[in-house]
C-alpha positions as CSV (number, residue, x, y, z in Angstrom):
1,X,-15.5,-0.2,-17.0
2,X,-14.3,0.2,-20.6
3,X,-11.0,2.1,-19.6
4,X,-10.4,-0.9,-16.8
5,X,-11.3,-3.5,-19.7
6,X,-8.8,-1.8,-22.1
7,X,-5.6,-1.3,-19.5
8,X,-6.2,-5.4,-18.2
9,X,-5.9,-6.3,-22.4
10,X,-2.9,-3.9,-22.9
11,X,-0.9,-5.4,-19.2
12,X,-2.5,-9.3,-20.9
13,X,-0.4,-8.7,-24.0
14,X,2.8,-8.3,-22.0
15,X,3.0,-10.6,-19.3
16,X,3.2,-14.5,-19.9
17,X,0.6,-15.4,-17.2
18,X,-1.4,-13.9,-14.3
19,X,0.0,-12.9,-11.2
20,X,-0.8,-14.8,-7.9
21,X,0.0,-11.4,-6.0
22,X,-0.1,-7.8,-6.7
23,X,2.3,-5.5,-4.3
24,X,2.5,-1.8,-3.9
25,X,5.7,0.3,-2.5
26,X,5.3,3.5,-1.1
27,X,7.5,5.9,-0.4
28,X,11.0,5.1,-0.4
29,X,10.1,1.5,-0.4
30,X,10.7,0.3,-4.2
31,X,14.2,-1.1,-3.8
32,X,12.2,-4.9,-3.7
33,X,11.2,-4.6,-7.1
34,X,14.9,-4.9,-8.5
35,X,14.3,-8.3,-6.7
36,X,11.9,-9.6,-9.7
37,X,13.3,-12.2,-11.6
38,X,12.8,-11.9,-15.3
39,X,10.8,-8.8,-15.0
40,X,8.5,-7.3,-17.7
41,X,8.9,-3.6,-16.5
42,X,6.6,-1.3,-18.0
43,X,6.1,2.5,-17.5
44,X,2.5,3.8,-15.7
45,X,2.7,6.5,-18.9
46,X,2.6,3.3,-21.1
47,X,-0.3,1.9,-19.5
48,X,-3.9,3.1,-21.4
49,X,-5.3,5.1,-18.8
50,X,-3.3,4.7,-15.8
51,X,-2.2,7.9,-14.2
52,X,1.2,8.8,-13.4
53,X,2.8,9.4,-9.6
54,X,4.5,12.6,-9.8
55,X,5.5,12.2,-5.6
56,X,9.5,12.2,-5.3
57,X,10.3,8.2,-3.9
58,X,7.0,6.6,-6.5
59,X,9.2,6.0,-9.9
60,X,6.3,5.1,-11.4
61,X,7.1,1.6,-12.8
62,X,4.8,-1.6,-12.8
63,X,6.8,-4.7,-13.0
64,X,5.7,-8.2,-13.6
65,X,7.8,-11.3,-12.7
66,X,9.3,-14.2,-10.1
67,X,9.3,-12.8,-6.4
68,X,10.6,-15.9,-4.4
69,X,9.5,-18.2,-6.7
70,X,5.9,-16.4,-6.8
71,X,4.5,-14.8,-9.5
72,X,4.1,-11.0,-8.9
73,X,2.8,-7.6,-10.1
74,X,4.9,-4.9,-8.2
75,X,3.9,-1.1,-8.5
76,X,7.0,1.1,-7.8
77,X,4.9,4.0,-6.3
78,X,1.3,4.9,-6.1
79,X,-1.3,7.7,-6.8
80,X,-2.6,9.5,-3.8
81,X,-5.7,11.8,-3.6
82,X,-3.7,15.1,-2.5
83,X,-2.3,14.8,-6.2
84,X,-5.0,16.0,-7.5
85,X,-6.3,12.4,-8.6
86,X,-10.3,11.4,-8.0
87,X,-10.6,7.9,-5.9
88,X,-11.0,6.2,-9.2
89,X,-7.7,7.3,-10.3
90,X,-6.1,6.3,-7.0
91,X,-7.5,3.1,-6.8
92,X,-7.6,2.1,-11.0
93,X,-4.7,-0.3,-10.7
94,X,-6.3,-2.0,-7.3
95,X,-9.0,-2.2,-10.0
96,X,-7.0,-3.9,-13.1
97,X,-5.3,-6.6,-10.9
98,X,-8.5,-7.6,-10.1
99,X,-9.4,-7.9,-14.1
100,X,-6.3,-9.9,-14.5
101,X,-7.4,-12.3,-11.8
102,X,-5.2,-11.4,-9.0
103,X,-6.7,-12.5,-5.9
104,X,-4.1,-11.6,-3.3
105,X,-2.8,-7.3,-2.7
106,X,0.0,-6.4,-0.1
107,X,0.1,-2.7,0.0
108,X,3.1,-0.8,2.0
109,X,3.4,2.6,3.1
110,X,5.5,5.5,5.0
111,X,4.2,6.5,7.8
112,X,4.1,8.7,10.8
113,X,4.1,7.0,14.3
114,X,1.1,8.3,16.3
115,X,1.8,5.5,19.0
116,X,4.6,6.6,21.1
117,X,6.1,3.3,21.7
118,X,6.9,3.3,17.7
119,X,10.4,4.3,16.8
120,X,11.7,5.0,12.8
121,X,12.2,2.2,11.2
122,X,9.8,0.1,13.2
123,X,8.0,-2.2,10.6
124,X,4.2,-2.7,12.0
125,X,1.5,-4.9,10.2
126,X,-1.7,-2.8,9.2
127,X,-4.6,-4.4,11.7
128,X,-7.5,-2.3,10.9
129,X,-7.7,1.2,9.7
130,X,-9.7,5.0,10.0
131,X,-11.4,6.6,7.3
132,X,-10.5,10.3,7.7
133,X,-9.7,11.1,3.7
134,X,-13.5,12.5,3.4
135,X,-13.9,10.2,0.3
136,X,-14.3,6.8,-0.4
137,X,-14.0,4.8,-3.5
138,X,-16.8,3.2,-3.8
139,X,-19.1,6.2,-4.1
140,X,-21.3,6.4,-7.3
141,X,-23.1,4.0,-9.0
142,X,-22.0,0.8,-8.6
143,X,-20.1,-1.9,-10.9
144,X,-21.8,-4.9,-10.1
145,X,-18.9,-6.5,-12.2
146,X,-16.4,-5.3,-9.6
147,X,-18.5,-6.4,-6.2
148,X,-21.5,-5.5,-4.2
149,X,-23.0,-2.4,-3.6
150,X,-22.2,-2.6,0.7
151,X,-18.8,-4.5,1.4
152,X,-17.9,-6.0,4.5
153,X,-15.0,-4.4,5.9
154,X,-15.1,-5.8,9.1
155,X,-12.2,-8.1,8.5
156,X,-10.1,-5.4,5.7
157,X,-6.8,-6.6,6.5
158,X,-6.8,-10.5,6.2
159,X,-6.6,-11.9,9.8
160,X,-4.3,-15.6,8.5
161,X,-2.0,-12.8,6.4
162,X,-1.5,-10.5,9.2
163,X,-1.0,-13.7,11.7
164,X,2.1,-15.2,9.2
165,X,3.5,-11.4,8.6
166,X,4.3,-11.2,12.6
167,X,5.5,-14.8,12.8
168,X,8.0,-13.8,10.3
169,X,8.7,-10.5,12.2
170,X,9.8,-12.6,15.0
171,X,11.8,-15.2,13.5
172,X,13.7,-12.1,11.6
173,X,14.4,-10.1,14.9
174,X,11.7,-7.5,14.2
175,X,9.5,-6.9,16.9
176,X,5.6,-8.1,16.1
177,X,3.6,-5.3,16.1
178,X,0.4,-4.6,14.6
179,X,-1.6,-1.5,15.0
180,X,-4.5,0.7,12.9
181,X,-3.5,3.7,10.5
182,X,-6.1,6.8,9.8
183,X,-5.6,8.2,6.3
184,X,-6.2,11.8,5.9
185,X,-6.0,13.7,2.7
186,X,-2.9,15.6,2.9
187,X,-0.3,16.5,1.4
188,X,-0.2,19.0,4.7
189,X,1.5,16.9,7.5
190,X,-0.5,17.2,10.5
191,X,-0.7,19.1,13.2
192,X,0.0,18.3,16.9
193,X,-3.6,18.9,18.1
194,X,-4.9,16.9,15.8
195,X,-2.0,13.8,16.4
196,X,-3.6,14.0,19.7
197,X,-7.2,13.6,18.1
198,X,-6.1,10.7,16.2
199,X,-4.2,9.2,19.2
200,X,-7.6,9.8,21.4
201,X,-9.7,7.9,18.3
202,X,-7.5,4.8,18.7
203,X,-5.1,5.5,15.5
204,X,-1.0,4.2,15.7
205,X,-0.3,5.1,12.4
206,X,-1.2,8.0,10.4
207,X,-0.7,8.5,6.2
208,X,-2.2,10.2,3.5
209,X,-2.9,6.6,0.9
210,X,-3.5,3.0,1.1
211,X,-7.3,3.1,2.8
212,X,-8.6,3.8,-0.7
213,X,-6.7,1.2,-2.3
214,X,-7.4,-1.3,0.9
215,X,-11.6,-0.3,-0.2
216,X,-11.4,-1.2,-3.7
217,X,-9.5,-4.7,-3.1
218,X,-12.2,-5.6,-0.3
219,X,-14.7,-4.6,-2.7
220,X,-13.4,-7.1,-5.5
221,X,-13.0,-10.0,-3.0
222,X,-9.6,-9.7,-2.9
223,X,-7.2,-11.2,0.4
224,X,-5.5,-8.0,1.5
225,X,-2.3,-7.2,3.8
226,X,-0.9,-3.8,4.5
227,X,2.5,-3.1,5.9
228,X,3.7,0.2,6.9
229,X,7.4,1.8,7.8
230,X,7.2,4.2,10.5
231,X,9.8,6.9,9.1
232,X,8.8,9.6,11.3
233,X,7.3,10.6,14.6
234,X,3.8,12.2,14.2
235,X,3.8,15.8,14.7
236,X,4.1,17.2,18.0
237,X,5.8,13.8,19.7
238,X,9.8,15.1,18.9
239,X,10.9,18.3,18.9
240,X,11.7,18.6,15.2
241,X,9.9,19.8,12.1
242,X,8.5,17.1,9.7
243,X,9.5,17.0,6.2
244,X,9.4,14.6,3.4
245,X,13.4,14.2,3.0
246,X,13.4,12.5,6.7
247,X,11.0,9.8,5.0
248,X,12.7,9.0,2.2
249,X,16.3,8.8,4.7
250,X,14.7,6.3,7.3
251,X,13.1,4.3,4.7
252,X,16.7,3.8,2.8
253,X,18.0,3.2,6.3
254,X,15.9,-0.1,6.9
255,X,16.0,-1.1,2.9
256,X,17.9,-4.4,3.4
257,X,16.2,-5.2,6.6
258,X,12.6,-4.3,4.5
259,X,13.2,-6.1,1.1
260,X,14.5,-9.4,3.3
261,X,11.4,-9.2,5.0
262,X,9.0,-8.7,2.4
263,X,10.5,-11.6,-0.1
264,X,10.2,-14.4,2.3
265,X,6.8,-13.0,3.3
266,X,5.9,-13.2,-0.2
267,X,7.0,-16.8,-0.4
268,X,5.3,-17.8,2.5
269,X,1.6,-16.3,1.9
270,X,-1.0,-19.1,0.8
C-alpha cells in the first residue's frame, strides 16, 4: 500500500486537479493521447514504482490533461503478465487512479476476432469477459483500503457505458457490436484448436491484457468500459500466419476513425 501511497503523492504534485476519467491504449492505439489539451506528460520510468511496457506500440507515457473538455489521465501502453510482470505490477496504475480519486476507467485493446462475423478494424464494445490468464489480481491478502475481499463482477463492464458507446457507434457509421473477450496469458498467439475452444465457451474476442486491469477497477468501485479493435482474425479462421506487425498495421489503418470515436465518447460519458 505504501508504494501505491507514494506514486498517487509523486502523479498529486504534477497535475493541477484530479481526473474525472482514466484511459488506457493498447496496442497501436495511442495516437488519442496527442489529443490532450495542455498535457502534463510524464514518463512510467519517472513514476516511483510504476513499471515500464517494453511491448513495441506501448510508448510508455501517462499524460494528464483536457480530453473534450474532460479532465483525463491517458496511459500510452500497458503492462501485461507475459512480460514478466506479477498481477500487481499489471494492474498498479488501475490501482493509483483509484488513490487519486478517479472514479471512471475506459480500457482499449487489440485484439483477435474469434467471432467470424468480425472483420479488422471492426471496433466492438467489451460486454462481459473470460478468465483464462490462470491468475487474478486480487489473490492475497486483501487491502481493505482498496475494496472488499469478494467483488461483484456480475455487471464488470458498466451496462449505461456500454449502452452510450453503441449509440455513438451508430450515429458515427460503425456498426454496434458488443461481444465477450477471454484473456489468456500469452505472449504465444493461439492455436486453431484452441480458437475453437474459446469459440465453443462463448468468447468473440480473444487478448492477452485488460481482464486484470477490468478486476482491480471493479474491486475499487470504479465505473468501467472496455473497447477493443479487432486487428486480426483468431488463428485458424484465414489462411495466414499471425504476427504482431499485422496489429500494429490495422490499428493505424482505423486511427482517425478510432481517435474520433473515442473523444466524443469521452465527452459524452456521465
Amino acid at each position: 500500500m505504501s508504494v501505491l501511497k507514494e506514486a498517487s503523492s509523486y502523479l498529486q504534485e504534477k497535475i493541477q486537479c484530479i481526473p474525472e476519467v482514466g484511459i488506457i491504449l493498447g496496442s497501436g492505439l495511442g495516437k488519442l493521447a496527442d489529443l490532450v489539451m495542455d498535457p502534463v506528460v510524464i514518463n512510467y520510468s519517472d513514476i516511483p514504482h510504476f513499471p515500464v511496457s517494453t511491448v513495441v506500440g506501448h510508448s510508455g507515457k501517462l499524460i494528464v490533461g483536457t480530453l473534450a473538455s474532460r479532465r483525463v489521465m491517458v496511459l500510452q501502453g500497458r503492462f501485461h503478465y507475459y512480460e514478466g510482470y506479477g498481477m500487481h505490477e499489471v494492474t498498479f496504475p488501475v490501482r493509483v487512479m483509484q488513490l487519486l480519486g478517479i472514479k471512471g476507467l475506459i480500457v482499449t485493446n487489440a485484439a483477435g476476432g474469434v467471432n467470424q462475423g468480425y472483420h479488422p478494424g471492426d471496433l466492438v464494445v467489451i460486454k462481459d469477459h473470460i478468465n483464462l490468464m490462470g491468475d487474478n489480481p486480487l489473490r492475497g491478502a486483501n487491502l481493505t483500503e482498496l475494496g472488499p475481499r469478494f467483488p461483484d463482477l456480475s455487471e464488470a463492464y458498466n451496462a449505461k457505458w456500454r449502452e452510450y458507446a453503441l449509440s455513438l457507434m451508430k450515429e458515427h457509421g460503425i456498426e454496434p457490436q458488443q461481444g465477450i473477450y477471454v484473456a489468456l496469458s500469452g505472449p504465444s498467439y493461439e492455436t486453431p484448436s484452441e480458437i475453437r475452444y474459446l469459440r465453443t465457451i462463448g468468447a468473440d474476442l480473444v487478448g492477452m491484457s485488460t481482464v486484470p486491469e477490468v478486476i482491480a477497477a471493479n474491486h475499487g468501485g470504479m465505473r468501467v468500459l472496455g473497447i477493443s479493435c479487432v486487428t486480426n482474425m483468431a488463428a485458424g479462421i484465414l489462411r495466414q500466419k499471425l504476427d504482431h506487425q499485422e496489429v500494429l498495421a490495422t490499428a493505424d489503418r482505423i486511427e482517425k476513425t478510432f481517435v474520433r470515436y473515442m473523444t466524443e465518447l469521452v465527452a459524452r460519458l456521465d
